[in-house]
C-alpha positions as protocol buffer text, in pm:
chain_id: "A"
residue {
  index: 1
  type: UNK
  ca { x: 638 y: -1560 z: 1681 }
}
residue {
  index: 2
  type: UNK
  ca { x: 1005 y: -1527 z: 1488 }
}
residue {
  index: 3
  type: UNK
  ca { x: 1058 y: -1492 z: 1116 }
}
residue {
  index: 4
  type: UNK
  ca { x: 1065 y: -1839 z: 943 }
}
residue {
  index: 5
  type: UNK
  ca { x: 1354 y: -1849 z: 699 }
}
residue {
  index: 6
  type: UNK
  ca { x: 1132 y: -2112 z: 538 }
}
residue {
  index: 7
  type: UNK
  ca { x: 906 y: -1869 z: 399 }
}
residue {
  index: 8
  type: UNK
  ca { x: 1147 y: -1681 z: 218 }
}
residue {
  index: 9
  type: UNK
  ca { x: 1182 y: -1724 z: -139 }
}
residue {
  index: 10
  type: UNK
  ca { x: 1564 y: -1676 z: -297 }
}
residue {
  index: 11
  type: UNK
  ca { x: 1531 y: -1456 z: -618 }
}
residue {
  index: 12
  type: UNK
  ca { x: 1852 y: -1551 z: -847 }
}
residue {
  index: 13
  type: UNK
  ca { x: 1937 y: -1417 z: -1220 }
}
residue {
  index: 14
  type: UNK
  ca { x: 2024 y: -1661 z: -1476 }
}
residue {
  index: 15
  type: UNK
  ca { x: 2359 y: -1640 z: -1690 }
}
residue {
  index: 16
  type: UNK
  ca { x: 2384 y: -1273 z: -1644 }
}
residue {
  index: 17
  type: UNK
  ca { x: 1986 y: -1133 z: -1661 }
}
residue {
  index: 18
  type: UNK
  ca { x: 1857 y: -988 z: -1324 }
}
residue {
  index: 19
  type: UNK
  ca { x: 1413 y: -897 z: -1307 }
}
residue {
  index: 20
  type: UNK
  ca { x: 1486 y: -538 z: -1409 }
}
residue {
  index: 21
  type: UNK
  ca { x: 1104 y: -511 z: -1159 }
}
residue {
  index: 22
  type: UNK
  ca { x: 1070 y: -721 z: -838 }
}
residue {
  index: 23
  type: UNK
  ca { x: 712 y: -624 z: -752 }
}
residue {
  index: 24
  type: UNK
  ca { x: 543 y: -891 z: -908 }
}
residue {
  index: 25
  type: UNK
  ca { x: 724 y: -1162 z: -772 }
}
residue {
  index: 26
  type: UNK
  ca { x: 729 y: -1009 z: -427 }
}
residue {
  index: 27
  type: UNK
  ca { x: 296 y: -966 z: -497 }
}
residue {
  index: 28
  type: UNK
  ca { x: 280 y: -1329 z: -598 }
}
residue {
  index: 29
  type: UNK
  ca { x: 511 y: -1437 z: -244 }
}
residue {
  index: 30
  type: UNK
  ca { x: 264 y: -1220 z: -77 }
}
residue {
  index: 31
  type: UNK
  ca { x: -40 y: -1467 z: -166 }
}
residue {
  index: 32
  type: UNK
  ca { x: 90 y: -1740 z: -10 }
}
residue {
  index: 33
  type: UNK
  ca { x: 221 y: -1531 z: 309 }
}
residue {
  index: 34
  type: UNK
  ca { x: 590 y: -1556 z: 153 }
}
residue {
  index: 35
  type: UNK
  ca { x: 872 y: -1304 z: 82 }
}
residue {
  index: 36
  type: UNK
  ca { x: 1118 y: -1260 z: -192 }
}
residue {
  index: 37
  type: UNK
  ca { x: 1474 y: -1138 z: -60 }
}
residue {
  index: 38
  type: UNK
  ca { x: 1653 y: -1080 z: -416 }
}
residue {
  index: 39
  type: UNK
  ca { x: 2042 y: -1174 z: -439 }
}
residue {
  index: 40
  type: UNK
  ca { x: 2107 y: -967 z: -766 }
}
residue {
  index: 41
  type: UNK
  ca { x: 2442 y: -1000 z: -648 }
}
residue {
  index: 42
  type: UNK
  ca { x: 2458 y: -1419 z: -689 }
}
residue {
  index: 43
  type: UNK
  ca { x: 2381 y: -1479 z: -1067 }
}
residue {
  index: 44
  type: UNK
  ca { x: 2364 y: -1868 z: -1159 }
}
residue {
  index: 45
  type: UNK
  ca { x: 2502 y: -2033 z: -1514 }
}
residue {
  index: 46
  type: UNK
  ca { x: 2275 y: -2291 z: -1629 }
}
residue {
  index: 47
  type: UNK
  ca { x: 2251 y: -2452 z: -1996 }
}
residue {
  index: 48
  type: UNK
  ca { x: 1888 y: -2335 z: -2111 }
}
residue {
  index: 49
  type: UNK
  ca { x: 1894 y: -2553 z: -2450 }
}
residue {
  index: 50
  type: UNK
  ca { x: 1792 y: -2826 z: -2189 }
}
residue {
  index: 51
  type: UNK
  ca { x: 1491 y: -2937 z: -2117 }
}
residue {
  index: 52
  type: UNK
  ca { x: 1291 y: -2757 z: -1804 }
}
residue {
  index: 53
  type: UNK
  ca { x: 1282 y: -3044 z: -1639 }
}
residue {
  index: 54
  type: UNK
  ca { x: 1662 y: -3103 z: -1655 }
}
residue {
  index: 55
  type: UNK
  ca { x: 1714 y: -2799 z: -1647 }
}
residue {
  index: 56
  type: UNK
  ca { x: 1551 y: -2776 z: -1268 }
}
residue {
  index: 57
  type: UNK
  ca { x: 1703 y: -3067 z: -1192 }
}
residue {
  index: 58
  type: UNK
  ca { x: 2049 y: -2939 z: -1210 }
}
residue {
  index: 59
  type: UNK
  ca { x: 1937 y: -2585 z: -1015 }
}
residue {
  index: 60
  type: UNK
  ca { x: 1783 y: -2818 z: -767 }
}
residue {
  index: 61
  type: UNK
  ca { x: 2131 y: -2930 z: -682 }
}
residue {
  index: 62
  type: UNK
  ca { x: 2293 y: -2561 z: -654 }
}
residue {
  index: 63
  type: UNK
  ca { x: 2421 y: -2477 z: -339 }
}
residue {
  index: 64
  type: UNK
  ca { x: 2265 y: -2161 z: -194 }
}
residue {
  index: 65
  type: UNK
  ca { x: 2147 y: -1915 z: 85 }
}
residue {
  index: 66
  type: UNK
  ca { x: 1779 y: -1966 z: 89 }
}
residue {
  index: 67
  type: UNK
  ca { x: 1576 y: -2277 z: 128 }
}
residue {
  index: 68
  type: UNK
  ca { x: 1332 y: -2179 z: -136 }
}
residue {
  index: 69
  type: UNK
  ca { x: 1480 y: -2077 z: -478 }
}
residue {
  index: 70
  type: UNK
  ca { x: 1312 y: -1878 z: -776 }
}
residue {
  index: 71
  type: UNK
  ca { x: 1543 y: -1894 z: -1099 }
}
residue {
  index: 72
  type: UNK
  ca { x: 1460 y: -1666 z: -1376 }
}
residue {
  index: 73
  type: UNK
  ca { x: 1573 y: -1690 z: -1707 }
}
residue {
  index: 74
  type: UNK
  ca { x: 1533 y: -1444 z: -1998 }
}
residue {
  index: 75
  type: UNK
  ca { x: 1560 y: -1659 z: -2277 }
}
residue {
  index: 76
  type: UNK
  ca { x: 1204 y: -1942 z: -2382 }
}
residue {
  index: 77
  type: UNK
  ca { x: 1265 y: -2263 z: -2153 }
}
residue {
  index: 78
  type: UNK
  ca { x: 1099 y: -2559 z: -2331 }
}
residue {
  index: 79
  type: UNK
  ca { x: 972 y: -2849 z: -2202 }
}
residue {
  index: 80
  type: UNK
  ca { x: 1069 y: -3242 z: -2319 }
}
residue {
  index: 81
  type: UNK
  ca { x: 866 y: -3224 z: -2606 }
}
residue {
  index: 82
  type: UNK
  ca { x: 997 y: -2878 z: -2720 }
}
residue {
  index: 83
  type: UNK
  ca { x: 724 y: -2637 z: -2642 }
}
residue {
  index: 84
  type: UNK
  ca { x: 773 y: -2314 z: -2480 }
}
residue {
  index: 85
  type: UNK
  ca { x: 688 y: -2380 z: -2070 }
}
residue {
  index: 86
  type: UNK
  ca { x: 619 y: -2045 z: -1866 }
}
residue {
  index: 87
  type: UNK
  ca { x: 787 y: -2242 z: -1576 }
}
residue {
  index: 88
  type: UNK
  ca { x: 825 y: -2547 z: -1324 }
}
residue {
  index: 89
  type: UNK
  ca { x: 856 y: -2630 z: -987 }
}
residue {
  index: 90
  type: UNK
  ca { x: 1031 y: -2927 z: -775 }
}
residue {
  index: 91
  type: UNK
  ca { x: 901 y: -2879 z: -459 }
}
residue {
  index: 92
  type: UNK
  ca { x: 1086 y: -3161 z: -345 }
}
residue {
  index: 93
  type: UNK
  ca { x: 1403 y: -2961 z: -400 }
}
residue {
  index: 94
  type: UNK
  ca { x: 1230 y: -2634 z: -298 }
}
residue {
  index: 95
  type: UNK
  ca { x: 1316 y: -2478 z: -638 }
}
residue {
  index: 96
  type: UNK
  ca { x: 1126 y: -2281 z: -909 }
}
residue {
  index: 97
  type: UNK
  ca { x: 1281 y: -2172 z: -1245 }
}
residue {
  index: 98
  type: UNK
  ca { x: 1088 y: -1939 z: -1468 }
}
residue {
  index: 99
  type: UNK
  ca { x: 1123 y: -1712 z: -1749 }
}
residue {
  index: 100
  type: UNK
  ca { x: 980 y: -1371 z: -1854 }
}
residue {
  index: 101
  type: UNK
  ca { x: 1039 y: -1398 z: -2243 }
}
residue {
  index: 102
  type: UNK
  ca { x: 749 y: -1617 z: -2336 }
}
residue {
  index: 103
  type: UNK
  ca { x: 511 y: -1366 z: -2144 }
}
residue {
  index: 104
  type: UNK
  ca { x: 578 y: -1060 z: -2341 }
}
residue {
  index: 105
  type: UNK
  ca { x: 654 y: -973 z: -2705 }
}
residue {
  index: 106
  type: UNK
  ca { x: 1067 y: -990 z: -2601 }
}
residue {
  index: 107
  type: UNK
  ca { x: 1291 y: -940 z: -2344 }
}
residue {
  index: 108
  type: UNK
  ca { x: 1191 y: -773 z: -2044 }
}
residue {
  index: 109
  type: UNK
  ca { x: 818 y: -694 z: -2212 }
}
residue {
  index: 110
  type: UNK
  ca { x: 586 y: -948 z: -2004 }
}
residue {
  index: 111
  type: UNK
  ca { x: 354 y: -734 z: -1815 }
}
residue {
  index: 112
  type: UNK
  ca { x: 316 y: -740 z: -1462 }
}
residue {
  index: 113
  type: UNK
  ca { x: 45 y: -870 z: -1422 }
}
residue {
  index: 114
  type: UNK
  ca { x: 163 y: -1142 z: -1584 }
}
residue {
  index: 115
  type: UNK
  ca { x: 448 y: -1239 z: -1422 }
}
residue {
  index: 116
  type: UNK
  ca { x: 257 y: -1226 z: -1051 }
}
residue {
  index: 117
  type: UNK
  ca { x: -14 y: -1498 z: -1225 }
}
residue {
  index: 118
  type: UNK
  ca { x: 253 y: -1723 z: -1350 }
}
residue {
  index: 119
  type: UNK
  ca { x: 490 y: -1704 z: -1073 }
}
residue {
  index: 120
  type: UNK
  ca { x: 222 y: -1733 z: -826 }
}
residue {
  index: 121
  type: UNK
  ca { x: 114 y: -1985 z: -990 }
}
residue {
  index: 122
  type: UNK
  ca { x: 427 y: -2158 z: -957 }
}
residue {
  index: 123
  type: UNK
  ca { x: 466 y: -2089 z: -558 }
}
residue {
  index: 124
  type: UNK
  ca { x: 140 y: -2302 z: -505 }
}
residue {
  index: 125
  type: UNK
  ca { x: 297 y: -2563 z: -633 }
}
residue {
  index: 126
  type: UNK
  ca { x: 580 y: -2509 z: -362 }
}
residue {
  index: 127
  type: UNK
  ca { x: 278 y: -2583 z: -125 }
}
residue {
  index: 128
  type: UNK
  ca { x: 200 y: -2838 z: -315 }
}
residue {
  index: 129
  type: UNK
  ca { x: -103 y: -2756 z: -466 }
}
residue {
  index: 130
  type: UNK
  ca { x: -229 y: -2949 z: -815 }
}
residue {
  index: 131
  type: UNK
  ca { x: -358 y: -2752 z: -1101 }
}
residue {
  index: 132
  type: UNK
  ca { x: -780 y: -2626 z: -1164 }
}
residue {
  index: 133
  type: UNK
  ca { x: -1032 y: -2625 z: -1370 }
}
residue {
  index: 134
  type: UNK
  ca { x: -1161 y: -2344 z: -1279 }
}
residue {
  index: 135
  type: UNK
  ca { x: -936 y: -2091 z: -1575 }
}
residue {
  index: 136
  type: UNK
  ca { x: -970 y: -1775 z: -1335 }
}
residue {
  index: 137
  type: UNK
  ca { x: -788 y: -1971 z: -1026 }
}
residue {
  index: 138
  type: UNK
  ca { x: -440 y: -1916 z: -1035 }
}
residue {
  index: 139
  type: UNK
  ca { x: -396 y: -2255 z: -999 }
}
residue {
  index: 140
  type: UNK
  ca { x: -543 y: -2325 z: -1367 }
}
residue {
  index: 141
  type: UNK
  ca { x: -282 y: -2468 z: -1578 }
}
residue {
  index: 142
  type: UNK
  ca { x: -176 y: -2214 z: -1886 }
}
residue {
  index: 143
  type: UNK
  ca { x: -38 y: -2291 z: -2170 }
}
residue {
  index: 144
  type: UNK
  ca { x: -95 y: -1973 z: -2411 }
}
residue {
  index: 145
  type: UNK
  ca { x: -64 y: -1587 z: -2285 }
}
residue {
  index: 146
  type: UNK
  ca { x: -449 y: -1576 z: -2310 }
}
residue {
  index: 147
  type: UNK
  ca { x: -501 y: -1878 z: -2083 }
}
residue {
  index: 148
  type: UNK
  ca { x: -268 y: -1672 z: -1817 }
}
residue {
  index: 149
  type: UNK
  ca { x: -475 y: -1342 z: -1915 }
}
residue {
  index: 150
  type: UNK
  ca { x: -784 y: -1540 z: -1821 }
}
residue {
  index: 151
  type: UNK
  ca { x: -628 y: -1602 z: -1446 }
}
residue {
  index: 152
  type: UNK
  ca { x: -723 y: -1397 z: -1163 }
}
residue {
  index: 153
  type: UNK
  ca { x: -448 y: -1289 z: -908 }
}
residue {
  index: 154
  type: UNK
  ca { x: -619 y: -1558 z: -663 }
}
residue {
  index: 155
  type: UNK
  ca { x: -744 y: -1920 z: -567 }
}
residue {
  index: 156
  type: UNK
  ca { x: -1043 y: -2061 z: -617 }
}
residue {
  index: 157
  type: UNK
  ca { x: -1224 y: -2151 z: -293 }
}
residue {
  index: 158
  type: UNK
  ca { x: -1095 y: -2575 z: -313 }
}
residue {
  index: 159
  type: UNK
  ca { x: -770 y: -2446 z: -368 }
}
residue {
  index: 160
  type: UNK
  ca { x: -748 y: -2194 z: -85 }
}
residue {
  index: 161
  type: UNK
  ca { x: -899 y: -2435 z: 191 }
}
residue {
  index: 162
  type: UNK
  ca { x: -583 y: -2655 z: 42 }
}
residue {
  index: 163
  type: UNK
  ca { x: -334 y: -2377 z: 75 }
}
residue {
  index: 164
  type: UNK
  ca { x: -472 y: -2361 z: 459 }
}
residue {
  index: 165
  type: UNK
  ca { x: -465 y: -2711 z: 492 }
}
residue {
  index: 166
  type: UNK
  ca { x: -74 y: -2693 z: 400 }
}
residue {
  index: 167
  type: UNK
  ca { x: 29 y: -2381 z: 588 }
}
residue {
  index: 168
  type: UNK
  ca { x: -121 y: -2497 z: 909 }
}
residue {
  index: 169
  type: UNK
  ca { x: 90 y: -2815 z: 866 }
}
residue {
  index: 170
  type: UNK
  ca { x: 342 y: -2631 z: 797 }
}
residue {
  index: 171
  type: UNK
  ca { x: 394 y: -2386 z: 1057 }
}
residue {
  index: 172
  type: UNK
  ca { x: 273 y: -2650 z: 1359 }
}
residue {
  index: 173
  type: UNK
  ca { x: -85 y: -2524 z: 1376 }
}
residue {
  index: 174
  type: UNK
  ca { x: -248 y: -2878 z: 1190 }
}
């Protein structure tokens, strides 16, 4: 079987930050049989004062080398009403912006652990995969630190059969 580009998720610094540690977003990749290929050497200028969902909208339209893209951002992004958002995804547009800050007490503090749960969390809905109710899926929507310290690195049973579902489709097998 050859490599699919497809699975490959694009790892791209905002206006001059760079993950100082890859490992957790190359973990979360790994739980939904993906791959992050870093480009520390492309670094993207985006306005963060807008809205996250604006704000993906314009990275959505960025030109670049891989057909799935994880932005990451070290300042708070905030959503339309003004509170702090861990992340989003457009899966339409393949694209995933996220920031470290609002994990951690301050730049470059969120723990590992973390960052896997949120950014994994994020990569299902690449797959497109809804949020749960069960608070240890990774899938469980988190709004607070202690709701993502409540996630386990995994999905719950419903949401893994729907990951399945979605790969097979995906790679010709369903």
């Amino acid at each position: 079987m050859t490599f699919n580009r497809k699975l490959v998720i694009g790892l791209y610094g905002l206006n001059g930050f760079f993950p100082r540690d890859i490992k957790p977003y190359e973990a979360a990749a790994t739980l939904f049989n993906m791959s992050i290929e870093p480009h520390k050497e492309i670094n993207y200028t985006a306005d963060l004062k807008l809205s996250i969902d604006e704000l993906i909208s314009q990275l959505g339209k960025l030109q670049r080398p891989t057909y799935n893209a994880l932005f990451v951002a070290d300042e708070r992004l905030r959503d339309k009403k003004g509170l702090n958002s861990f992340g989003l995804t457009d899966p339409k547009a393949r694209v995933i912006v996220f920031s470290e800050v609002a994990l951690g007490s301050g730049i470059n503090d969120a723990p590992q652990e973390r960052i896997l749960k949120e950014v994994a969390h994020l990569v299902g809905h690449l797959w497109g995969l809804g949020h749960c109710d069960d608070a240890s899926c990774i899938m469980s929507f988190a709004r607070t630190v202690e709701e993502v310290d409540l996630k386990l690195p995994r999905l719950c049973n419903d949401h893994s059969s729907l990951f399945k579902q979605a790969y097979r489709a995906f790679i010709g097998e369903g």
